[in-house]
C-alpha positions in Angstrom: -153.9 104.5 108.4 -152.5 101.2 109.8 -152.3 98.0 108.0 -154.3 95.0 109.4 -154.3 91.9 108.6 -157.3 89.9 108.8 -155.3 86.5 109.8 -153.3 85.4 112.6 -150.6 82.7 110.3 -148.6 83.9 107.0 -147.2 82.3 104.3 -144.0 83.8 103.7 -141.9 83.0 100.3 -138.2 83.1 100.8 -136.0 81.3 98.1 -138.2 78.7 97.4 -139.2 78.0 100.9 -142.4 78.7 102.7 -142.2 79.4 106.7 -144.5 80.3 108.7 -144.7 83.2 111.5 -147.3 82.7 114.5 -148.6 85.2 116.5 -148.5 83.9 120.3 -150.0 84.7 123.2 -147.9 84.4 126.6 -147.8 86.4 130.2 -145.6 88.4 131.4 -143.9 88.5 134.9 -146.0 91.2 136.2 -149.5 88.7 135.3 -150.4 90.1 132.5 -151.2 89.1 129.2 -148.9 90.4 125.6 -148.4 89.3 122.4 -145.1 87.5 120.4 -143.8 86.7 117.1 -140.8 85.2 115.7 -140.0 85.1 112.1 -137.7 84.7 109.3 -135.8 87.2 107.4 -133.7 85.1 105.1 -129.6 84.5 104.9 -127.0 87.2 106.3 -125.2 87.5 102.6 -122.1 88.1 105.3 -122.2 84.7 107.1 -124.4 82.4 105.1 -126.6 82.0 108.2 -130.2 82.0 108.8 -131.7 85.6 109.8 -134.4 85.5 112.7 -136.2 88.5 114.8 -138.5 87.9 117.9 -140.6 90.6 119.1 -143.0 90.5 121.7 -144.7 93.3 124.1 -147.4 93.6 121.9 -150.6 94.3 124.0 -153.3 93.0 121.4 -152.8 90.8 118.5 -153.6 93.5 115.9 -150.9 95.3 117.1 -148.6 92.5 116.2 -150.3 92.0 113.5 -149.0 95.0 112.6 -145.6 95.3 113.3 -145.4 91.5 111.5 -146.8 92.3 108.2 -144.4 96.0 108.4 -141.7 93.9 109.1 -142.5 91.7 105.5 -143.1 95.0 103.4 -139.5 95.7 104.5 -140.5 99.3 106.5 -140.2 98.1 109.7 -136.4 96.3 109.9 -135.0 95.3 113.1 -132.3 97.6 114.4 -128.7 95.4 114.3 -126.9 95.2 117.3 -124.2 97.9 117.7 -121.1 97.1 119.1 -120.5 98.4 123.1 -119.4 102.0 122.9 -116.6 103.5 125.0 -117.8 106.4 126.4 -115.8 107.2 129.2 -112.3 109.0 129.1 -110.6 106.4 130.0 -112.0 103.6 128.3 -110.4 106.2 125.5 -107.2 106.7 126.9 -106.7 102.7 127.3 -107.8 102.5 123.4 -105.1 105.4 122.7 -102.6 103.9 125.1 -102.3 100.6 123.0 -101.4 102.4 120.1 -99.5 104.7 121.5 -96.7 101.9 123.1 -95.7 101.1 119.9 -94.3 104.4 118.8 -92.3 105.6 121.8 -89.4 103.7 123.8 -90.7 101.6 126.6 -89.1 103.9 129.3 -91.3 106.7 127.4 -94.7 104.7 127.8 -93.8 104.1 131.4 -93.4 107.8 132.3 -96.4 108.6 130.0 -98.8 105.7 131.8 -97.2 107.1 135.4 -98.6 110.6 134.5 -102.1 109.7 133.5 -102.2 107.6 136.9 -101.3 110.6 138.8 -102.4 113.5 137.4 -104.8 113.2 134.1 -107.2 110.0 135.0 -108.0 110.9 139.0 -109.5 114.6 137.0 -111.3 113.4 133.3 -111.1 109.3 133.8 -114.5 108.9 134.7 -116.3 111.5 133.1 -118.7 110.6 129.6 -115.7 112.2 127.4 -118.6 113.6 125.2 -119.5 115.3 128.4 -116.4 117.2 129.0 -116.3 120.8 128.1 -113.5 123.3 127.7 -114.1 124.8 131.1 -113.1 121.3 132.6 -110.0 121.3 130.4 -109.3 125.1 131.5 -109.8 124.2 135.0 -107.6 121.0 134.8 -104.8 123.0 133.5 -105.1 125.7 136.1 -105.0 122.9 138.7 -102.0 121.4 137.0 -100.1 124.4 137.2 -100.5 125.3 140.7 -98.7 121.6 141.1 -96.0 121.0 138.7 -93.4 123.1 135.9 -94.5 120.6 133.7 -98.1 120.7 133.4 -98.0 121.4 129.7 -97.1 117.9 129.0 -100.5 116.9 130.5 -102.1 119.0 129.3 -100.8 117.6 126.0 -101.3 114.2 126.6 -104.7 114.9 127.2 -105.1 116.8 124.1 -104.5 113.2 122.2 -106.5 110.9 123.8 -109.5 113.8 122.8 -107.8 113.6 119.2 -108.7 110.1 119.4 -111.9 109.8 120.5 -112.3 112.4 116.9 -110.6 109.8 114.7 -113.1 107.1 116.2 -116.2 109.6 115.1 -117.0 109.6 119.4 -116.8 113.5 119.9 -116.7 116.2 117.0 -114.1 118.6 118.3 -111.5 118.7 120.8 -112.3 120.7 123.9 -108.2 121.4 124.9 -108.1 122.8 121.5 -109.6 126.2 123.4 -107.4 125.8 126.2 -105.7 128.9 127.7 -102.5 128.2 129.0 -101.6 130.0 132.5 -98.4 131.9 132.8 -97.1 130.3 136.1 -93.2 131.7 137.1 -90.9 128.8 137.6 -89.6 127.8 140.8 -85.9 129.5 140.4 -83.0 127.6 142.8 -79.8 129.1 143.0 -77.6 129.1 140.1 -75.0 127.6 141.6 -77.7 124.6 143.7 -77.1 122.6 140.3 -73.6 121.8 140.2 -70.6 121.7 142.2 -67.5 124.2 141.4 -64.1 123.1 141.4 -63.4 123.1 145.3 -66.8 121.5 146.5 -66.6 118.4 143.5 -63.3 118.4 145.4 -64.6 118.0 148.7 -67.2 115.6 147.4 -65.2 113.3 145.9 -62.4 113.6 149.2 -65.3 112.7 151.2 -66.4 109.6 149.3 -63.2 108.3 149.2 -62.5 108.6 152.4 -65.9 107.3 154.0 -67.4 105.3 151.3 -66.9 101.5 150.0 -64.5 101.9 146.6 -67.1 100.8 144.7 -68.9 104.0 145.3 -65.5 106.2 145.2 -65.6 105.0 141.5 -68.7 105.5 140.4 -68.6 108.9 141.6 -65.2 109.9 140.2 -66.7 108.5 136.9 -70.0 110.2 136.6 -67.8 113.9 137.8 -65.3 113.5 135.1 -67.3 111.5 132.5 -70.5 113.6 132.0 -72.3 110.0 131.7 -75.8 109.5 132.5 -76.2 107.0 135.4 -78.4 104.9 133.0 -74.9 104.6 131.3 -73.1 104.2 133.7 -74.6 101.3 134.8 -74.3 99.6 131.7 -70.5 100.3 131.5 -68.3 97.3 131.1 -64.6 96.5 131.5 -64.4 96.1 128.0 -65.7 100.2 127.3 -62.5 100.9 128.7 -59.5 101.3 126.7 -56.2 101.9 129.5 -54.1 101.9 126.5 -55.2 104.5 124.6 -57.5 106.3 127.4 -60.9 106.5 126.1 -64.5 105.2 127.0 -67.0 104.0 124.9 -70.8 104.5 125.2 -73.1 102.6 123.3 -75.9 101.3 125.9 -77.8 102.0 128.9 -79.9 100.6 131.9 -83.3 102.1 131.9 -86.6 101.7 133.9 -89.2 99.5 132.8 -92.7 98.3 134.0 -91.1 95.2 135.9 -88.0 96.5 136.7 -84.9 97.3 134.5 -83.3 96.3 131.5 -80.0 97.0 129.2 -81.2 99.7 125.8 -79.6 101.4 123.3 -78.6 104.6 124.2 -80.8 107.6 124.3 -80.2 108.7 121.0 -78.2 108.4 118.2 -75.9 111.1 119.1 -75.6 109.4 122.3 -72.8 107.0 120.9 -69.7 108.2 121.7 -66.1 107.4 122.6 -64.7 110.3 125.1 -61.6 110.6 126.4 -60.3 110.0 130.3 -58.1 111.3 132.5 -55.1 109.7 134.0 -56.4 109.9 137.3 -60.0 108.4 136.3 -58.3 105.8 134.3 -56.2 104.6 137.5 -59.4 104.9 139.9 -61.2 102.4 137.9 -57.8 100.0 137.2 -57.6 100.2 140.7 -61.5 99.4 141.4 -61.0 96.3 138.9 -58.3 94.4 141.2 -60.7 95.5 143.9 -63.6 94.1 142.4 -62.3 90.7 141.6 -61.7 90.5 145.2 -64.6 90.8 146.4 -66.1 88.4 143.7 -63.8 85.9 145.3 -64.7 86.2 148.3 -68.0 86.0 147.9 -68.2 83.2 145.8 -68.7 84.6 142.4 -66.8 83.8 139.1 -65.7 87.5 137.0 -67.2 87.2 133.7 -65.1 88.1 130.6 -64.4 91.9 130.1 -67.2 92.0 127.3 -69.6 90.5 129.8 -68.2 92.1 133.4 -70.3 95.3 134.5 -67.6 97.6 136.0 -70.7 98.5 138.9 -72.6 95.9 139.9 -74.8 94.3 142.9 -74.1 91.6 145.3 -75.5 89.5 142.8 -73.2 90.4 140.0 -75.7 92.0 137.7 -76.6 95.4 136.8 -77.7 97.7 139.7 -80.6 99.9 139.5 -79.7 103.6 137.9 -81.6 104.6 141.4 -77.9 103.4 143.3 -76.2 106.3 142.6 -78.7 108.8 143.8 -78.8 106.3 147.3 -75.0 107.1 147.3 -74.8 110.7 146.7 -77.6 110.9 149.5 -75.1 109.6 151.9 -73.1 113.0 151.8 -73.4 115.5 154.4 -72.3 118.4 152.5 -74.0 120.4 149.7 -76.1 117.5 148.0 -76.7 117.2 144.0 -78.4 114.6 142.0 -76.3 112.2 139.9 -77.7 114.5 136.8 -75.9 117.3 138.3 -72.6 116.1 138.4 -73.7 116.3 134.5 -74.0 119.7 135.2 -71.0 120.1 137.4 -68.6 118.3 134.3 -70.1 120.3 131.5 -70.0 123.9 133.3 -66.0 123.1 134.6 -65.2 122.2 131.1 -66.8 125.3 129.5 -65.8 127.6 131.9 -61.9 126.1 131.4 -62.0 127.2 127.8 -63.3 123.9 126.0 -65.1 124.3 122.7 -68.5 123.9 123.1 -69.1 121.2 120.0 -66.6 119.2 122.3 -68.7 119.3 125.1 -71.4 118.9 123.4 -70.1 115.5 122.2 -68.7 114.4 125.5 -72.4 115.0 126.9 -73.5 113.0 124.0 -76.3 115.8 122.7 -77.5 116.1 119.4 -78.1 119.9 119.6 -75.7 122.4 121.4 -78.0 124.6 122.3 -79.2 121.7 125.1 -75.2 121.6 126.4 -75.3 125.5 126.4 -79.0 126.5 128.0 -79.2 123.5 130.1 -76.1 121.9 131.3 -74.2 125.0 131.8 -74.0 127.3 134.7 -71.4 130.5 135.3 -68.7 130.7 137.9 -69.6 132.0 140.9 -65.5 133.5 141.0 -65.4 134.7 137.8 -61.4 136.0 138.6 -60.0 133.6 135.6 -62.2 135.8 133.2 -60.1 138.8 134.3 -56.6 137.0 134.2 -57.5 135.9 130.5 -58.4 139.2 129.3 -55.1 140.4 131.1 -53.1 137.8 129.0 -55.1 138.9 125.8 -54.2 142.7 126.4 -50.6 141.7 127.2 -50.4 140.0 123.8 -51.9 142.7 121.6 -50.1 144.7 119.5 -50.3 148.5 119.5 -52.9 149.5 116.5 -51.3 152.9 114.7 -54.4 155.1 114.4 -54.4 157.3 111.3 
């Protein structure tokens, strides 16, 4: 049975003061007639401030009536206002992605927000991420793999932003967690497509010399006998080089960023290193030096000090784009590579010449051999020198007595 009130006005006690509610009467935008209240519900302990409610709707006055005198019993209390709530996968992912920038190198947050553009936001961004199943996230997957070799990494990324939405008590369980990953067979290039041998870094580098400004000659000859990343590379200056006692030292790098690119630490820790050079490296770049001063001259622009002087540089004097050296290798008509693999090309020829692998492995600044051996390395396709050092081996044995 409802409570009813026999009076329209109340007297309402709150701490010491008497206010009064009034049940009013007012029409609505469609013509007809409904019922209102407003009243006092004391002070938010939180802010100090004065509590109000309004309700209207009602259709009679006993029905507000009603709801008034449930609302000073204390059984009928307005509902608060909750806060918006993100409910679509992206609105997530942006959430996550704040975080997220913080923990990782800025190079790593720009790859990461390029492959949520791309791949994971045009599939889940606008779906109710409550909403999503484990068959989207299946079919997702399957779809990523038909596309790219390295799907699992978004199929991982996507697997946190759901891990997320858990910690903020949106969803109850992760839908990737279910996931199947498909067995897809990589995309296998010719051994030999990631590096140069002896004779065709040979050719390469004849070619560039010949046909190409000295600028690009050097960098080039560098990156084939260096093993540097092009990010390093381009960060190099005068004063990393020691003529005198031969040696290069790497301790920086020019890497991508949102608006453009900036000088970093290396990639790692294990990426500091000082490696040695050959005499013929040594007197390309003294040579490219002289050169470059030159063309400073004539151009109008003062050399900075060694400490400050890129060895590669723009027009402009300042640090070229890592992207250069790929525009430069493009520009050769023979067998093309990537910058990265005259990486490969300088760790295979030093491996298959009989250097140690932990000195490769630090000339390639890696923190785990394993990387230098599965990654950078590829066999000879003339694997003759093989024979001739066994020959030398058998030739230096001596006969074993057997008993």
């Amino acid at each position: 049975m409802g409570i009813c009130l026999p009076f329209v006005m109340y007297a309402i006690q709150m701490k010491g003061k008497t206010t009064m509610a009034e049940i009013k009467k007012y029409t609505k935008k469609d013509g007809s007639t409904a019922y209102m209240f407003n009243t006092y519900l004391g002070v938010d302990p939180k802010t100090g401030k004065t509590k109000r409610t309004t309700r209207r709707g009602f259709k009679t006055k006993k029905e507000a009536n009603q709801a008034l005198a449930r609302i000073e019993l204390g059984v009928d209390e307005p509902k608060p206002k909750t806060q918006k709530k993100y409910t679509t996968f992206e609105d997530i992912y942006k959430m996550w992605f704040d975080y997220y920038v913080y923990t990782v190198k800025e190079t790593t947050a720009l790859n990461t927000q390029t492959y949520f553009n791309k791949h994971i936001l045009p599939i889940f961004g606008k779906q109710l991420i409550d909403q999503i199943t484990f068959e989207d996230c299946q079919k997702a997957v399957i779809q990523w793999s038909k596309n790219s070799v390295v799907f699992p990494v978004y199929k991982s990324y996507t697997e946190q932003v759901f891990e997320y939405a858990i910690k903020k008590h949106i969803i109850d369980s992760n839908p990737v967690d279910f996931v199947i990953m498909p067995k897809r067979p990589k995309r296998k290039k010719a051994n030999n497509d990631f590096y140069y041998t002896q004779t065709e870094l040979d050719e390469f580098l004849s070619w560039m010399k010949k046909n190409q400004p000295k600028k690009h000659y050097t960098a080039m000859r560098v990156l084939a006998y260096t093993g540097l990343r092009r990010g390093e590379l381009a960060a190099l200056t005068w004063s990393d080089i020691d003529f005198k006692n031969a040696t290069l030292n790497v301790d920086k790098g020019i890497v991508r960023i949102y608006h453009g690119t900036k000088l970093s630490s290396t990639k790692s820790e294990s990426a500091v290193r000082k490696i040695s050079l050959d005499q013929k490296t040594l007197n390309v770049l003294r040579s490219w030096k002289l050169e470059q001063r030159k063309i400073f001259f004539k151009l109008g622009l003062s050399v900075n000090s060694d400490e400050q002087q890129l060895i590669i540089t723009n027009r402009e004097n300042v640090h070229i784009s890592p992207s250069y050296f790929l525009w430069v290798m493009k520009r050769y008509p023979g067998k093309r590579l990537t910058p990265h693999g005259l990486r490969h090309t300088h760790a295979t020829l030093l491996l298959n010449a009989g250097v140690l692998l932990p000195d490769v492995q630090y000339r390639l600044g890696h923190a785990q051999s394993s990387t230098t051996l599965n990654v950078y390395t590829h066999h000879s396709k003339d694997d003759s020198y093989v024979a001739d050092i066994l020959s030398n081996i058998n030739g230096n044995q001596t006969s074993i007595q057997s008993f």
